[in-house]
PyMOL Python script that loads the backbone (N, CA, C, O; Angstrom):
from pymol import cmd

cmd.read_pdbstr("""\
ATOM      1  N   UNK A   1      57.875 -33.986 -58.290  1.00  0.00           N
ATOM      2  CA  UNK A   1      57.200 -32.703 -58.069  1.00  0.00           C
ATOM      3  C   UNK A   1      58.178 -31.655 -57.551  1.00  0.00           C
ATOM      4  O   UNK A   1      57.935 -30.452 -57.648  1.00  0.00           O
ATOM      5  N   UNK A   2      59.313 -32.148 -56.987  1.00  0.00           N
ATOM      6  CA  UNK A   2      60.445 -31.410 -56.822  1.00  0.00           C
ATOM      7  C   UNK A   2      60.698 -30.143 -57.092  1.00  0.00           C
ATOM      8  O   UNK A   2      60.794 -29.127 -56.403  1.00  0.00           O
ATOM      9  N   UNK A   3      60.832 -30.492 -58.730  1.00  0.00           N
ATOM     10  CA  UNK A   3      60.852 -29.520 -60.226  1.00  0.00           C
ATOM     11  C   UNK A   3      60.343 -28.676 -60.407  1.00  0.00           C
ATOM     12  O   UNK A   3      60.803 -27.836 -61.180  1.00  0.00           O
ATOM     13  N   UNK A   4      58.988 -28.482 -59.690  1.00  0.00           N
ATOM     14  CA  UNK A   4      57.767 -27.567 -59.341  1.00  0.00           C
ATOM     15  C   UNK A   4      57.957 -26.778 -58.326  1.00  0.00           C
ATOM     16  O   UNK A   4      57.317 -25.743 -58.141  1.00  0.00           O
ATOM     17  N   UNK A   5      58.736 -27.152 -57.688  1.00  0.00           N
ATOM     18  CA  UNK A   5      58.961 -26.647 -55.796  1.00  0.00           C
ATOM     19  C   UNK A   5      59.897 -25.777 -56.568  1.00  0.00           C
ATOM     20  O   UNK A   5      59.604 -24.587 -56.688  1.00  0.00           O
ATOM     21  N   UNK A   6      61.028 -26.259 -57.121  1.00  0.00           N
ATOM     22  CA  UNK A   6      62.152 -24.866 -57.818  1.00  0.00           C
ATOM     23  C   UNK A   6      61.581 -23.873 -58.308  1.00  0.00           C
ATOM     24  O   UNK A   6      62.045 -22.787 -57.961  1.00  0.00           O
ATOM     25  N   UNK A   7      60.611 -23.867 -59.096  1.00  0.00           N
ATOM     26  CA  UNK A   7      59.830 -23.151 -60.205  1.00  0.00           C
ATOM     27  C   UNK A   7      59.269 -21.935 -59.129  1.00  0.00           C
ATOM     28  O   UNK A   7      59.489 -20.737 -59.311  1.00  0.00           O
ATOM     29  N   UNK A   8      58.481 -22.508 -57.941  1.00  0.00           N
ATOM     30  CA  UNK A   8      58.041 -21.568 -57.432  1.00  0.00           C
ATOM     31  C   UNK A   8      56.646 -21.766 -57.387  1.00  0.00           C
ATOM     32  O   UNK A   8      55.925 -20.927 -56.849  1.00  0.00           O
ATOM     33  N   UNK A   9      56.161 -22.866 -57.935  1.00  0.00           N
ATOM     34  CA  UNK A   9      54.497 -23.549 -57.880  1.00  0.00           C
ATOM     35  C   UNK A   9      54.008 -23.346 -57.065  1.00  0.00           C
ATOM     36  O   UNK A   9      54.878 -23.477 -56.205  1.00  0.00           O
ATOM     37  N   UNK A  10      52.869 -22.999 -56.437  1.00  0.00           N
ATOM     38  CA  UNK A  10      51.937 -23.019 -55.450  1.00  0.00           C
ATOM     39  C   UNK A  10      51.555 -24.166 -54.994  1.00  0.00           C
ATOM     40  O   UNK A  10      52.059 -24.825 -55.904  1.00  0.00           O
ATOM     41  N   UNK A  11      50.967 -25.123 -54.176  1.00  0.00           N
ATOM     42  CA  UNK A  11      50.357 -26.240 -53.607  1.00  0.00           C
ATOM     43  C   UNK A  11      49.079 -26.468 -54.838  1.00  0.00           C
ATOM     44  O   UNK A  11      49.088 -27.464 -55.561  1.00  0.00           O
ATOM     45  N   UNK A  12      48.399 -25.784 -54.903  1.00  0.00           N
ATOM     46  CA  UNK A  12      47.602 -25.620 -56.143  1.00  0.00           C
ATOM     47  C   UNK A  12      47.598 -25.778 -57.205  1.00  0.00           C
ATOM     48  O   UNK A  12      46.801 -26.528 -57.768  1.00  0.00           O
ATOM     49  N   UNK A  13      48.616 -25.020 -57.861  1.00  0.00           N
ATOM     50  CA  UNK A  13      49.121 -24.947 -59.111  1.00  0.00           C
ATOM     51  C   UNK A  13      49.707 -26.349 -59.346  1.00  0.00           C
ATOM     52  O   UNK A  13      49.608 -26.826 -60.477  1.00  0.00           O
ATOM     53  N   UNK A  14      50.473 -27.235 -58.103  1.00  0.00           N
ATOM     54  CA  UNK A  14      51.014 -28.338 -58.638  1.00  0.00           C
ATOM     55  C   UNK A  14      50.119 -29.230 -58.933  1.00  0.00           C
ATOM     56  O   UNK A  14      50.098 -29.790 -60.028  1.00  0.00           O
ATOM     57  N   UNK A  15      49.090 -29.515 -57.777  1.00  0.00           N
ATOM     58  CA  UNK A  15      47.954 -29.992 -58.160  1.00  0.00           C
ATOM     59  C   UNK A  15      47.416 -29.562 -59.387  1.00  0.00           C
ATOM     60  O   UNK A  15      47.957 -30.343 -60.170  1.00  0.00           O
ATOM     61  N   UNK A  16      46.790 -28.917 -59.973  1.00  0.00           N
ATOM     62  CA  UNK A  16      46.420 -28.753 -61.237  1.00  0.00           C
ATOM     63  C   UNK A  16      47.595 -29.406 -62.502  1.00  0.00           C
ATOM     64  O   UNK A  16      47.222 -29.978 -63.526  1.00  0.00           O
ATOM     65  N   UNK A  17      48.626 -29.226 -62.233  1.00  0.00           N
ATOM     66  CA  UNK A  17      49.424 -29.711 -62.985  1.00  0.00           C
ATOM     67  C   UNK A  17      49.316 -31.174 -63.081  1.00  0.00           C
ATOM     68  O   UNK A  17      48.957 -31.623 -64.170  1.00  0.00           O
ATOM     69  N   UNK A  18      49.571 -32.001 -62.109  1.00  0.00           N
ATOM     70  CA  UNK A  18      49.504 -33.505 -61.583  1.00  0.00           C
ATOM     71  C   UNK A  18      48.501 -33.907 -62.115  1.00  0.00           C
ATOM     72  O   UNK A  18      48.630 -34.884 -62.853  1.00  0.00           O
ATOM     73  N   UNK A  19      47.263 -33.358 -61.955  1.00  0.00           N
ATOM     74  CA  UNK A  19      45.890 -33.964 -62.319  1.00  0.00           C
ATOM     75  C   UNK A  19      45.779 -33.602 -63.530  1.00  0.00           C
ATOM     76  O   UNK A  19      45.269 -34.483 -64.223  1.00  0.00           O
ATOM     77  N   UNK A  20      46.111 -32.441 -64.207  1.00  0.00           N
ATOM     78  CA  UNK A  20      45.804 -32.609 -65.387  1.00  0.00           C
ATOM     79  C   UNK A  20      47.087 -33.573 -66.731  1.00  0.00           C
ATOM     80  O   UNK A  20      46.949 -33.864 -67.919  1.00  0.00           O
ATOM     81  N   UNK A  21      48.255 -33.785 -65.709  1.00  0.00           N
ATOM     82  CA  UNK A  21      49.047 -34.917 -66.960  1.00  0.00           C
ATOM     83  C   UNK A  21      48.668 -36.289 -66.395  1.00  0.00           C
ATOM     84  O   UNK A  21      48.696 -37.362 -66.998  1.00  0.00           O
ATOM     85  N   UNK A  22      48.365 -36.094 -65.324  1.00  0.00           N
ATOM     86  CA  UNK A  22      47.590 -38.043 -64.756  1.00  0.00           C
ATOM     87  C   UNK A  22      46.637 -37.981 -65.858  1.00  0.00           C
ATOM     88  O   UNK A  22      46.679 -38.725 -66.838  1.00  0.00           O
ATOM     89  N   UNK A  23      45.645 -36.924 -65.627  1.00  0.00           N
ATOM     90  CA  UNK A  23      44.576 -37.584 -66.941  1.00  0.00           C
ATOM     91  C   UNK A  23      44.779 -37.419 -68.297  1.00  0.00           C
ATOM     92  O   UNK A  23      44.010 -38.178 -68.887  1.00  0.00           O
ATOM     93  N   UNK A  24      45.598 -36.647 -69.227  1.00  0.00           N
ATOM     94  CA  UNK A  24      46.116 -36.853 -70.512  1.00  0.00           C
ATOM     95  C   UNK A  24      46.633 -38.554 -70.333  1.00  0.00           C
ATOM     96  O   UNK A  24      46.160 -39.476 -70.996  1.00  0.00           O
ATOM     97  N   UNK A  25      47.819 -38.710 -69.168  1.00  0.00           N
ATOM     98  CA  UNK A  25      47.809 -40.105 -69.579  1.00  0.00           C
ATOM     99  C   UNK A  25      46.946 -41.205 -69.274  1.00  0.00           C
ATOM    100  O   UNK A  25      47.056 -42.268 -69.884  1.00  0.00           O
ATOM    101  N   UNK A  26      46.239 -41.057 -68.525  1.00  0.00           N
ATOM    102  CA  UNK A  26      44.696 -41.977 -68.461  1.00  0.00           C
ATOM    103  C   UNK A  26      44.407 -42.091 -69.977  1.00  0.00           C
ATOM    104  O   UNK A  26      44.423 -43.127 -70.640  1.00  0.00           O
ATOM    105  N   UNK A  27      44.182 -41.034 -70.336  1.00  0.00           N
ATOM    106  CA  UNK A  27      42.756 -41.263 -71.572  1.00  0.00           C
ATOM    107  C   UNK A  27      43.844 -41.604 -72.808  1.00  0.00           C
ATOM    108  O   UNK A  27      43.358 -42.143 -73.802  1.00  0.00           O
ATOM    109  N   UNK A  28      45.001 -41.378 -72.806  1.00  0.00           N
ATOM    110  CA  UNK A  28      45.735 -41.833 -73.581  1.00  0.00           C
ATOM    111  C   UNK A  28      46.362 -43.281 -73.799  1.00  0.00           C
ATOM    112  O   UNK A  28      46.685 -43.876 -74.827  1.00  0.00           O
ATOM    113  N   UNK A  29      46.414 -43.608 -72.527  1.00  0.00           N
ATOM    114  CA  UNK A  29      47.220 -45.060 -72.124  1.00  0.00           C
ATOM    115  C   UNK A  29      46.415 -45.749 -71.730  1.00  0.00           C
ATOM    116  O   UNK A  29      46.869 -46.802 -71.284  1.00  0.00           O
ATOM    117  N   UNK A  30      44.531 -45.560 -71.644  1.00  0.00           N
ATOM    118  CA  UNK A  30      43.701 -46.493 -71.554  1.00  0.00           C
ATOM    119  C   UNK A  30      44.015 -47.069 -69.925  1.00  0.00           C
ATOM    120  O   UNK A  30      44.443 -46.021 -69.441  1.00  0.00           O
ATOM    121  N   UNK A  31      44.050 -47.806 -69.105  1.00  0.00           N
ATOM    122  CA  UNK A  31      43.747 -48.368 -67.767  1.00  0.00           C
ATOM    123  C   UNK A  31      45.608 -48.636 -67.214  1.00  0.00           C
ATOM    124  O   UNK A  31      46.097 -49.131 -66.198  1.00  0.00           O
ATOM    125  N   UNK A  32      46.192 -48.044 -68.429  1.00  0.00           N
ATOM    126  CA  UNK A  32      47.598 -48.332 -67.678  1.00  0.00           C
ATOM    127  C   UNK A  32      47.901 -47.838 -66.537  1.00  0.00           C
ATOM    128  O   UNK A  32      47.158 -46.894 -66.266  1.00  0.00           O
ATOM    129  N   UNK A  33      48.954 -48.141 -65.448  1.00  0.00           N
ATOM    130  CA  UNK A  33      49.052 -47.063 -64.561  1.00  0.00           C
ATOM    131  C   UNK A  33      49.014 -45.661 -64.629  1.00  0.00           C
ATOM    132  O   UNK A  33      49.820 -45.229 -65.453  1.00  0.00           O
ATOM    133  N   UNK A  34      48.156 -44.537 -63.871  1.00  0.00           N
ATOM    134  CA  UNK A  34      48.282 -43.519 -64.279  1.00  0.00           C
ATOM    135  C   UNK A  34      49.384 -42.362 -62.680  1.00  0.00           C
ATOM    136  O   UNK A  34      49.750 -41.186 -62.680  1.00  0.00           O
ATOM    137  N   UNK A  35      49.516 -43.347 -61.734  1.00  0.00           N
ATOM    138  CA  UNK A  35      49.775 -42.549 -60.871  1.00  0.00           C
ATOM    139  C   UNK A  35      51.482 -42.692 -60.512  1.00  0.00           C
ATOM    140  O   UNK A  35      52.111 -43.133 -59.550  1.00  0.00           O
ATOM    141  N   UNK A  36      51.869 -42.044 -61.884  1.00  0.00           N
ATOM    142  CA  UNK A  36      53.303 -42.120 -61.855  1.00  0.00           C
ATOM    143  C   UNK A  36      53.818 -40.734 -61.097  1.00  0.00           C
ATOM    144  O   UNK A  36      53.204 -39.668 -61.150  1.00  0.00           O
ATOM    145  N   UNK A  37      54.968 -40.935 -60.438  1.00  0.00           N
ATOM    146  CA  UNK A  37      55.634 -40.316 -59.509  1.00  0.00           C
ATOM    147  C   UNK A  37      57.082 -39.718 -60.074  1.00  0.00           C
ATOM    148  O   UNK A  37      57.834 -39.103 -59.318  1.00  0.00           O
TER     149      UNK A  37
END
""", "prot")
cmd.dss("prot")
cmd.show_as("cartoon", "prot")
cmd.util.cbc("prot")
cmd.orient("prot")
């Protein structure tokens, strides 16, 4: 999330980010781990 902190992301904005590629890879990768770091 680092990468995000450079960018200039908000606390928010990263969140929205996080949650929305955790769940592309949920529904994509079926029950695989989704809480990659």
């Amino acid at each position: 999330m680092f990468l995000l902190d450079l960018l200039g992301f908000s606390l928010d904005e990263k969140f929205k980010v996080y949650f929305s590629c955790t769940s592309y890879f949920y529904f994509k990768n079926g029950h695989q781990t989704v809480f990659l770091i």
